[in-house]
N, C-alpha and C positions, 0 to 999 in steps of 0.2 A: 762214378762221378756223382759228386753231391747238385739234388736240383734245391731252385725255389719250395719243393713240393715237402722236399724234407724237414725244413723249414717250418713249413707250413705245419706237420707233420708233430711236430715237435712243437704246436703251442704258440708260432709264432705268426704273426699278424702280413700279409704281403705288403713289402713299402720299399724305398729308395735306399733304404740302407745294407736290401739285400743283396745288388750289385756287388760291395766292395767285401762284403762278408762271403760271399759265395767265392770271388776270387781267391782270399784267404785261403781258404776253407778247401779250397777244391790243392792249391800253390802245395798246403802243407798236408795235406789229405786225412784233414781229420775226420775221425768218426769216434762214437759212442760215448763216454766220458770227458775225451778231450773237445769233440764237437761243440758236447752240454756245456761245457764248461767255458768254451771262449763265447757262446752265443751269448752266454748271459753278458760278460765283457764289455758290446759292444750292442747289444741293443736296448730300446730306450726304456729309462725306468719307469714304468707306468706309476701315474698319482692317479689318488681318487677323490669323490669331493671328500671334504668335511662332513664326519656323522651330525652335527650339531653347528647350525651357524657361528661366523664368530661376532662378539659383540658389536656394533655399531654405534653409533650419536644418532642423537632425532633432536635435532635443533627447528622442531615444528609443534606445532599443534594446533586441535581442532575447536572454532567457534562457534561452528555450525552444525544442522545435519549432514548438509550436503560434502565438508571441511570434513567429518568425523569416518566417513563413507570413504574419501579421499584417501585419506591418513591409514585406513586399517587395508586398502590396497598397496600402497607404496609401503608400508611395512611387510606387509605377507611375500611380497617382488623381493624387497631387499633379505628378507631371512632366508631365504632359497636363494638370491644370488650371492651371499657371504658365505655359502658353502663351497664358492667356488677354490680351488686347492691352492691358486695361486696367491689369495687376497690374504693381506696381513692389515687391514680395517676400512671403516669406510664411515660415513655421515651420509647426510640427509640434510636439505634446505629448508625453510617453510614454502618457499614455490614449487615442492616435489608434486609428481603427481606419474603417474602409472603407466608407462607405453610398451606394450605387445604383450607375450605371457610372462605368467609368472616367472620369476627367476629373471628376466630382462632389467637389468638396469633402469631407473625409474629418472625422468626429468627431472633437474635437482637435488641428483648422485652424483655421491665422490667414493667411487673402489679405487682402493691401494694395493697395486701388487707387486709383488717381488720378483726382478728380472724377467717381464712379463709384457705383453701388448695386447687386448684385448680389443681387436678392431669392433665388436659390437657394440663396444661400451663409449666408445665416442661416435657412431651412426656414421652413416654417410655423409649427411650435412658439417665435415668434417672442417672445424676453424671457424665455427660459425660465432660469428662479433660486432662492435662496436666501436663506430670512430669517431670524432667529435670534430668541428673546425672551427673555432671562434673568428668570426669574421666583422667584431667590433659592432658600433653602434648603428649596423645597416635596417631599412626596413624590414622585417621578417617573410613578407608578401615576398619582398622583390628575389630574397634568397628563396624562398619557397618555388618562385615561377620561374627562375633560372634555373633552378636545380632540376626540376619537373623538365626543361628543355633538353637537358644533357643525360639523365639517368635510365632506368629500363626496366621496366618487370615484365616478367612471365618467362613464355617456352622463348627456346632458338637465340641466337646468340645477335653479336653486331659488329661488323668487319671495319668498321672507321677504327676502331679501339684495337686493334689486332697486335700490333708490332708489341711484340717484348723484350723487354731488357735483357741485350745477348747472353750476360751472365745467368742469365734464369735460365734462357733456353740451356745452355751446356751443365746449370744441374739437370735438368728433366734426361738431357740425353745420356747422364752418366748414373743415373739411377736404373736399376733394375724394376722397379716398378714401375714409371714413368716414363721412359724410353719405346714410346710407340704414338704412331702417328697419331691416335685416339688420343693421348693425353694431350699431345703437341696441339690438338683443333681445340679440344674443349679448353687448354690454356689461353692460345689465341684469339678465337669466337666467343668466349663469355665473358672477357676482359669489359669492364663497364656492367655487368649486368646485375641485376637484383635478386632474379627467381620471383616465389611467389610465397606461398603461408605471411607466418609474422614478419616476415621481410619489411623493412619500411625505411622511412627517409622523413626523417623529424626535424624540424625548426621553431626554434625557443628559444624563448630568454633566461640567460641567469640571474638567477632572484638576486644573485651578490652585487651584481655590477649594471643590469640592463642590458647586457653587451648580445647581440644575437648569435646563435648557434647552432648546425646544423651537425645531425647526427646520423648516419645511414647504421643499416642491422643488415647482416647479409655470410652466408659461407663460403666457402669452395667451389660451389655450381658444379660443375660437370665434372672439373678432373677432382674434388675432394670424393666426387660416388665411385668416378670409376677405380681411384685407390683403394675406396674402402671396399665394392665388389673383387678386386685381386687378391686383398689382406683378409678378407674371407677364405677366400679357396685356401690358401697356405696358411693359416692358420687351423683349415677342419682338414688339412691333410697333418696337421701334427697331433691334433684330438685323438685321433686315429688312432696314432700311433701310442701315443703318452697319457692321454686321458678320455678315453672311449667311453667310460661311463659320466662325464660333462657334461652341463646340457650344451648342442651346438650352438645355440648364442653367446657362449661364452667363452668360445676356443680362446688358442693366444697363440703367439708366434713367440718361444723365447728368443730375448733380447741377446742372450753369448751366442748367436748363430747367427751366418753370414744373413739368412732370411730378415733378421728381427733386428740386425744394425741397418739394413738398406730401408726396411719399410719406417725405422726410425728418423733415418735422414728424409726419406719421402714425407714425413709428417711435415718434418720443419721446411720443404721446399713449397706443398701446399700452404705451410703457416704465412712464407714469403709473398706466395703468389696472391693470397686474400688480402691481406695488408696493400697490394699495391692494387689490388683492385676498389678496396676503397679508397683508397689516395687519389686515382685515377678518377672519379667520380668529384671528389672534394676538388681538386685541381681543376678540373674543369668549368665546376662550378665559379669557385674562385676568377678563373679568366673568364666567364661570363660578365662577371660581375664587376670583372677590373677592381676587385680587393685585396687588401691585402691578408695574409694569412696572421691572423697574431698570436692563436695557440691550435696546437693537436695533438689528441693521442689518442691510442685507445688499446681496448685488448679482445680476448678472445673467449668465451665462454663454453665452447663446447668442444673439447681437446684433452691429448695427454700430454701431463708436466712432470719432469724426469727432475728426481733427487738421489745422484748416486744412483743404488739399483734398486730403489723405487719408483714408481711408475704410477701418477694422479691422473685417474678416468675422470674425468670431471664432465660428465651431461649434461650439460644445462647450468654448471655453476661457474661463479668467479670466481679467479685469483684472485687474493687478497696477497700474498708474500709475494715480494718483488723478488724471490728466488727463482719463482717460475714466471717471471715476465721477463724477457733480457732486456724489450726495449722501453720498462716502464719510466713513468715520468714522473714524477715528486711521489709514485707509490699512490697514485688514482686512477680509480677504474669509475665505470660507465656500467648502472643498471636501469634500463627501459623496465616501465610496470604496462601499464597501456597510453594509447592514444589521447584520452584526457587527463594523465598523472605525468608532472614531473619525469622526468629522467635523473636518474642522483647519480651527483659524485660521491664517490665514496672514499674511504683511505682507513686501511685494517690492518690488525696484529694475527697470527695463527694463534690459536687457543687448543687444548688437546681436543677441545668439542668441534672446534669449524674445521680442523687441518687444515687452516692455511684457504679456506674460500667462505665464498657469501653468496646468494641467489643472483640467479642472473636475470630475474623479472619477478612479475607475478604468480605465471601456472593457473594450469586449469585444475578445476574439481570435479567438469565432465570433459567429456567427448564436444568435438564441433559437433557432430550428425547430432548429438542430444540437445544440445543447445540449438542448433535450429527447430529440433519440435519442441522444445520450451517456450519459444517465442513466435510458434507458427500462429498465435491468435494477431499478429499484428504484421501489418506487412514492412514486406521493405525499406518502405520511404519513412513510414511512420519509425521505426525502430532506428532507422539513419539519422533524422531528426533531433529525435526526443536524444541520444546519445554522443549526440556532436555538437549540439548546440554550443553556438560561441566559437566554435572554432574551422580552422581550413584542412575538410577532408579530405583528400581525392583517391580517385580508385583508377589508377592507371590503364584497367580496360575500362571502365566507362562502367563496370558491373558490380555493386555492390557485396561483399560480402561478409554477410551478418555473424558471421562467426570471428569474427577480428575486431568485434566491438567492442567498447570497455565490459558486459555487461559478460563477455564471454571469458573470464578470466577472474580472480582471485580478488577479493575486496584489497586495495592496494594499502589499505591505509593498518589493516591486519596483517598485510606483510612487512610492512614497515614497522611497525611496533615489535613482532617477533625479530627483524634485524638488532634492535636496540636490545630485546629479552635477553638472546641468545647468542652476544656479543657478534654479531656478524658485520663487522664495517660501520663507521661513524661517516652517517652524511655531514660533506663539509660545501656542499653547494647543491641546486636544485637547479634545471633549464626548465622550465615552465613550458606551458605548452601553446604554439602558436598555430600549428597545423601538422598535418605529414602528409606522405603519400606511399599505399600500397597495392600491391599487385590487384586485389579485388578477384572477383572469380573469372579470371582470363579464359580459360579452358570453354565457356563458353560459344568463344568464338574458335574456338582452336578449328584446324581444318579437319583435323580428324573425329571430332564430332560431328562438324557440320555436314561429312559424310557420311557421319551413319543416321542422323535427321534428317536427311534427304533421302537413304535407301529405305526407313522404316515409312516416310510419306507416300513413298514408292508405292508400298508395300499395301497399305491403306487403301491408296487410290487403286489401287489393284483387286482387293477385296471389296472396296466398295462399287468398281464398276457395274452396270448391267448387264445379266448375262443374254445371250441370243435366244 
């Protein structure tokens, strides 16, 4: 009787496709040549990377030291990630900037691959976007402090907001990756909520009209990580298999397999589900307000956009082709720079150089942790200050933080000129800036710090006591 071992034995990797091979195998009792000969058949063709990256766009460059430093990381990230086997090309933003190791898809990447999913290369923070509401010629205070009334940042969810729309629920429970009570809570308990980092809730005028407008930034919260933690596992159980020598950040699930059609519908149910969770926000507000709604739209910035069996990683950038918006609106997108810049509309052509996207902000050129010791000579208030001036800040926990400041992010006015450079979308309006509000450093108060600040006090007063 033929086992797994022979298998084994013979060169071959242990996986899920040895079940139906060993049946075969044992049904018609093969051995020796005919063995070798159907194993090859039926198991998977290993790829390996590219000896030699393959070409990209750099619709960036650097002004600065700090800009130039930037730039030769997110190049070094991208030439090692275009070795991956699956990508037939890829761009770069001017808001690129570097997250995790080399080879990692960089903020402000767009990888294109063929019949292919690369859950690392859209993150966790999966569908993370932008919505707009033009709510007419209202005070901008008044939408700012009604919004602040109904919205939410940080941890844990909010049960007023819970009920979803039954046809949502029946795709979650008819997908394979989202068919568990963990997806079903974090659908229902984070409906309204914000999260925390760049997250915000912006209100401003358009320079075109005066007309006031509020703009939330926000992803998938809980059920976009816990998709993206599944679409990990089955993805590095097919690396395994087909490209072991990969780096693991870059597994994929292909898309001709039952796995890589179900996690593709799972994308576009989370796409569903973030869309009405901004809605849900802006709706509220709107009945706050007792206004009326007179425009909305918005899109998506950190996702993949399906052309035929091509497949757009886009991290951090926008769609500019309304081929990959289905529900776009006259073909205008929404990109946030900071806090004290404009928010621009945009409206763009593909070029061979942007395929088809443009930045979806600013970008950083450090790290938050370096930028707070860049600016550890000055404290808190004074950097809140000196960087808000004129305008309506808030920080939803009550705690500032200095790392979501304008001063932490990309000179906006160097990324804007490179959008014009590098044909990246023609701003065809601007919402000025009136205020926002974001999460701030919540975590401070969280309970599970406040627990372990009380058992290291503990722990002090303990050391410090007198002994007998």
């Amino acid at each position: 009787m033929i086992t797994g071992q022979d298998f084994i034995n013979l060169g071959y990797r242990p996986s899920k496709w040895f079940k139906e091979a060993l049946e075969h195998a044992n049904r018609y009792e093969l051995s020796g040549p005919a063995l070798a000969e159907y194993l090859q058949t039926v198991s998977p063709r290993v790829v390996y990377p590219h000896e030699a990256p393959l070409p990209f766009h750099q619709n960036i460059q650097a002004d600065t030291p700090a800009e130039a430093a930037n730039v030769e990381q997110v190049l070094l990230t991208m030439q090692e990630l275009m070795k991956t086997p699956t990508l037939v090309g890829g761009t770069i933003m001017p808001d690129a900037c570097p997250t995790g190791a080399i080879g990692q898809i960089p903020v402000g990447g767009v990888a294109v691959a063929r019949n292919a999913i690369h859950p690392a290369m859209h993150s966790a923070d999966i569908c993370c976007s932008v919505m707009m509401t033009n709510f007419g010629h209202l005070d901008p205070k008044k939408v700012l402090d009604t919004a602040h009334a109904v919205t939410h940042f940080g941890g844990g969810g909010r049960p007023e907001f819970s009920d979803l729309p039954r046809e949502l629920e029946e795709q979650l429970r008819q997908n394979r990756f989202l068919n568990d009570e963990r997806s079903r809570n974090f659908a229902r308990f984070h409906l309204a909520t914000q999260g925390d980092g760049n997250h915000f809730l912006y209100v401003g005028r358009s320079r075109n009209t005066g007309e006031t407008i509020m703009v939330t930034h926000h992803g998938s919260r809980g059920l976009g990580a816990h998709l993206y933690s599944q679409g990990m596992k089955v993805a590095e159980a097919f690396r395994k298999d087909i490209a072991p020598t990969t780096l693991a950040k870059n597994a994929w699930i292909p898309y001709d397999t039952d796995e890589g059609r179900a996690y593709w519908e799972a994308l576009q149910i989370v796409r569903t589900w973030t869309k009405l969770n901004h809605s849900t926000l802006h709706d509220a507000t709107a009945a706050g307000l007792r206004a009326e709604v007179l425009n909305r739209f918005w899109n998506e910035h950190n996702f993949v956009f399906k052309d035929q069996d091509l497949f757009y990683h886009a991290k951090g950038a926008t769609p500019l082709d309304d081929k990959f918006v289905p529900d776009s609106q006259d073909g205008l997108r929404l990109i946030p720079l900071n806090m004290r810049e404009p928010v621009l509309v945009v409206r763009g052509q593909t070029t061979e150089t942007n395929l088809g996207f443009a930045p979806h902000g600013a970008g950083r050129n450090i790290s938050r942790s370096a930028h707070k010791r860049l600016q550890a000579h000055k404290t808190i208030e004074q950097l809140f200050a000196e960087e808000t001036a004129g305008l309506d800040v808030r920080f939803f926990s009550n705690h500032i933080d200095i790392s979501e400041l304008p001063s932490a992010y990309k000179d906006a006015r160097a990324v804007k000129a490179q959008m014009q450079h590098f044909g990246l979308g023609e701003v065809v309006d601007e919402i000025l800036p009136y205020g926002c509000i974001m999460a701030g450093d919540w975590e401070i108060d969280a309970p599970w710090r406040q627990k372990r600040l009380q058992r290291q006090a503990a722990r002090t007063a303990a050391d410090d006591a007198p002994t007998a």
